[in-house]
C-alpha positions as a printed Julia matrix, in Angstrom:
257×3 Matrix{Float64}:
 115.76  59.43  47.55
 116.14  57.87  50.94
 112.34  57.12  51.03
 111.25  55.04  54.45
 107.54  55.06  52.69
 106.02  51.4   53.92
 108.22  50.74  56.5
 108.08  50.54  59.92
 111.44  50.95  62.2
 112.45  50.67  66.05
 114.56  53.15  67.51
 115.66  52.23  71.56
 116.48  55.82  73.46
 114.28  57.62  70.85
 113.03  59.53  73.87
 115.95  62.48  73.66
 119.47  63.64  71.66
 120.8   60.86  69.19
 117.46  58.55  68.79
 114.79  61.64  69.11
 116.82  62.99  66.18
 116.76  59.56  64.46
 113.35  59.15  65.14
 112.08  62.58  63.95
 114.12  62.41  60.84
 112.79  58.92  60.05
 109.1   59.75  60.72
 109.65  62.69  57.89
 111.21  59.89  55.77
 107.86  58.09  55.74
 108.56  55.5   58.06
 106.21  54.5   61.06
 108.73  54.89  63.97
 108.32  52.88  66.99
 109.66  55.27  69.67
 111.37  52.69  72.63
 112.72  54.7   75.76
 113.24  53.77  79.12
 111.11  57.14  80.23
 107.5   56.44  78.85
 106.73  60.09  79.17
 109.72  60.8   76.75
 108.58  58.63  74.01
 105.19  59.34  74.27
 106.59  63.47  73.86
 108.51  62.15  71.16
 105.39  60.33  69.99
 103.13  62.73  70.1
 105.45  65.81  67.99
 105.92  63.05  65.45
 101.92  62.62  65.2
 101.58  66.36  64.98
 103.71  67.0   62.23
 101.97  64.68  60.04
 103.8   61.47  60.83
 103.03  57.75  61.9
 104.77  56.6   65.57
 103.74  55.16  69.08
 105.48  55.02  72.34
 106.52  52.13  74.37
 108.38  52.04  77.57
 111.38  49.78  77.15
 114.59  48.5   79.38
 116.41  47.74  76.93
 118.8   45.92  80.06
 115.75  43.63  80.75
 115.14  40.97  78.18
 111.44  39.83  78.82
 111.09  44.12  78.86
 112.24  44.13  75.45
 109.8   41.23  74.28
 106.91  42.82  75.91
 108.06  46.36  74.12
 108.25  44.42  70.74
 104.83  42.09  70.99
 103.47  45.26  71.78
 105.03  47.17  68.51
 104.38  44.55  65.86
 100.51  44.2   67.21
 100.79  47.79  65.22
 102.29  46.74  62.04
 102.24  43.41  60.21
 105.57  43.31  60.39
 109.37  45.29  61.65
 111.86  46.43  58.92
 114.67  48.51  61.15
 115.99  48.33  64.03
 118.45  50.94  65.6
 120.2   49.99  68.91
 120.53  53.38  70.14
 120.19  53.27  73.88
 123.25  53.13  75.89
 124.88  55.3   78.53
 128.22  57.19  79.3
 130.6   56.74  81.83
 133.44  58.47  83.04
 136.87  56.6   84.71
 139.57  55.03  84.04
 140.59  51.6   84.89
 141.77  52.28  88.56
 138.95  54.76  89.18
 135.43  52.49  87.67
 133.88  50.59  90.38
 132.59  47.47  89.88
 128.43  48.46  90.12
 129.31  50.9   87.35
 131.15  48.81  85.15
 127.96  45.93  85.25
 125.51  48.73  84.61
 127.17  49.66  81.21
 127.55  45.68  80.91
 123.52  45.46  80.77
 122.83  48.38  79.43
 125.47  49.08  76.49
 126.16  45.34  75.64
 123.63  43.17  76.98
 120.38  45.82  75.37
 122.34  45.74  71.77
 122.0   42.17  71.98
 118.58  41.69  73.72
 117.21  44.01  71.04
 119.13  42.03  68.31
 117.94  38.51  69.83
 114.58  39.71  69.34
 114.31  41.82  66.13
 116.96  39.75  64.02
 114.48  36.82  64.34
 111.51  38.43  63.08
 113.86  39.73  60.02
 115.35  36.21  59.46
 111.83  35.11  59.58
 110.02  37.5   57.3
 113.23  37.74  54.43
 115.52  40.34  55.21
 115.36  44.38  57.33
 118.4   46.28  58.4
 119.83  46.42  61.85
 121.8   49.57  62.76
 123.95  50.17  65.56
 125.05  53.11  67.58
 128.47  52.12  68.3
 131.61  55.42  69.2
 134.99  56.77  67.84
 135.64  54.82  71.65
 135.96  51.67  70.02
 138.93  52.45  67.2
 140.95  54.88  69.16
 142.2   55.51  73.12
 140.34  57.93  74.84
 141.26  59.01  78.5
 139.24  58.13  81.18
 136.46  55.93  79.38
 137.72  52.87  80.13
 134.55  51.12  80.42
 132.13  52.67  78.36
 134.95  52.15  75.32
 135.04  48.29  76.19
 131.13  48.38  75.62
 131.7   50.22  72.24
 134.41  48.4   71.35
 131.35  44.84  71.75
 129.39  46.8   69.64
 131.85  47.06  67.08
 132.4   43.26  67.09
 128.41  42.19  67.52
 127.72  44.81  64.71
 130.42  42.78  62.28
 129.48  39.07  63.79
 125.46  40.14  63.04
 126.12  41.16  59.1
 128.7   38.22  58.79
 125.89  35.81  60.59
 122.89  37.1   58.49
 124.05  38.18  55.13
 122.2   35.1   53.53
 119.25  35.95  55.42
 119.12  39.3   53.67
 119.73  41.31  56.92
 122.05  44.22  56.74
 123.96  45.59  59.79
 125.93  48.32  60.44
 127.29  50.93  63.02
 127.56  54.41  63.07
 130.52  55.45  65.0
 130.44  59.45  66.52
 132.76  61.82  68.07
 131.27  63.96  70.84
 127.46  65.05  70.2
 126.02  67.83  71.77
 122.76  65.76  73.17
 121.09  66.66  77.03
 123.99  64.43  78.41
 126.33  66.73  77.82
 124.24  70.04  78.75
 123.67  67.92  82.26
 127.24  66.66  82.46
 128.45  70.4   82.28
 126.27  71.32  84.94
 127.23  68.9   86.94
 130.61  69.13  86.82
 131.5   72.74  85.94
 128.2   74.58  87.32
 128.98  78.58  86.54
 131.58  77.19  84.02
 129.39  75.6   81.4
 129.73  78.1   78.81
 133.94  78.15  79.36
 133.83  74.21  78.86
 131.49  73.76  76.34
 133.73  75.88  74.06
 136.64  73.8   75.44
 134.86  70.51  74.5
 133.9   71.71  70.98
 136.81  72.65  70.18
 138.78  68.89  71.05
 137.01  68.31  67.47
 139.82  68.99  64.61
 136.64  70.32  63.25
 135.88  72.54  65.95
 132.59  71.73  67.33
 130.23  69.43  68.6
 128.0   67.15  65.79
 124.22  67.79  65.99
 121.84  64.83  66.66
 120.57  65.25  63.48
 124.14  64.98  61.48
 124.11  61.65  63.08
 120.09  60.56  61.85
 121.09  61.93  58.47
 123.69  58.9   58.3
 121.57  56.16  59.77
 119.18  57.56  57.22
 121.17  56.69  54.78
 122.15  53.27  55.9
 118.88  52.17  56.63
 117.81  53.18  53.39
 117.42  51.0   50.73
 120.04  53.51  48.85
 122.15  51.56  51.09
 121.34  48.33  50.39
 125.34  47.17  49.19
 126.33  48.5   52.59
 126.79  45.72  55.76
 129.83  45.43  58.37
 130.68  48.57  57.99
 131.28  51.13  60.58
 131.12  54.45  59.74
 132.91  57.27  61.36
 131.14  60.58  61.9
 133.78  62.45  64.45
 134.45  65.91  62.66
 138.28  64.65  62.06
 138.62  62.97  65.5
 140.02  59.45  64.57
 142.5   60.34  61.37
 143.05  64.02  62.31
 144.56  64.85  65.45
């Protein structure tokens, strides 16, 4: 089951935590992953482990905030393959603020990165799916977009877009045979948070890590690869009666507090 054998599937931000996961987890499925990061070095890491254990990927440097980046990233992927069946919108950064407290340069930066690179991506890959009869679009949405969280006033109004571009995509495209959904996580422990900790609480990171873990009714962190095991499933053909849907994945977070 959940056999990616013959198909060939774009991950943006495969370069580390959520989308290496994805990436890694879809290269063992039999897919040939196209890793996207904004870090060439990182994809071509990510790249390169995939090709050692036996599976098919290539890297391409990709701003996902840049349109005529993204082109240039995909030209350069389907010159590998005949043709693109996936496409996960991974890429996106975090931000920390409230309303009063988010300057304006930060609030445009998660504008083009979080919003504008789900729907550059989309532009570009949805038309090659239209155009060739159907593939599956997945997005990498957050529990920030169905519930209040303190201080992430900006990066949950870029969630909450992907949360309405995921639905508007599957409502758009269901004729064309192109599914789309979002996976929506609590807190991940990915590098972001390792750095953040360090950052913020440097001789502390141990205390706070425990402290962040256990804000989960669950009482810890998800793994990246919790997260690809789910987009494994939804961009499997085992899926194929699943579109619009977001799927939570927050240890309890939403429904459980």
């Amino acid at each position: 089951m959940f056999s990616l054998n013959g198909k060939a599937a774009i991950i943006t931000g495969a370069g580390s935590g959520i989308g290496e996961a994805i990436a890694q987890r879809f290269a063992r499925q039999g897919a040939h992953v196209e890793v996207w990061d904004l870090s060439l070095d990182s994809a071509q890491r990510v790249a390169a482990e995939i090709q050692a254990a036996g599976g098919s990927a290539a890297a391409c440097a990709a701003d996902v905030s840049s349109l005529e980046s993204v082109k240039t990233a995909f030209a350069q992927s389907l010159s590998r393959r005949s043709r693109i069946d996936i496409l996960v919108n991974n890429a996106g950064i975090a931000h920390i603020g409230s309303l009063l407290t988010t300057e304006p340069e930060a609030m445009d930066r998660l504008y083009q990165v979080n919003i504008k690179g789900v729907y550059h991506c989309s532009q570009t890959v949805v038309a090659h799916l239209v155009e060739q009869g159907g593939g599956v679009v997945l997005n990498l949405c957050s529990i920030a977009a169905q519930m209040g969280l303190s201080d992430r006033f900006a990066y949950s109004m870029t969630k909450g877009a992907v949360l309405m571009m995921t639905y508007s995509m599957a409502k758009d495209y269901i004729g064309s045979k192109v599914r789309c959904n979002c996976i929506c996580p609590a807190r991940v422990h990915t590098p972001f948070v390792d750095g953040y900790l360090a950052q913020h609480y440097p001789g502390r990171e141990a205390e706070m890590f425990e402290k962040l873990s256990a804000a989960q009714p669950i009482g810890r962190m998800a793994k990246p690869d919790e997260i690809a095991a789910l987009a494994l499933y939804l961009c499997s053909d085992e899926a194929s009666f699943v579109t619009g849907s977001a799927y939570p994945i927050d240890g309890g977070a939403v429904n459980l507090r």
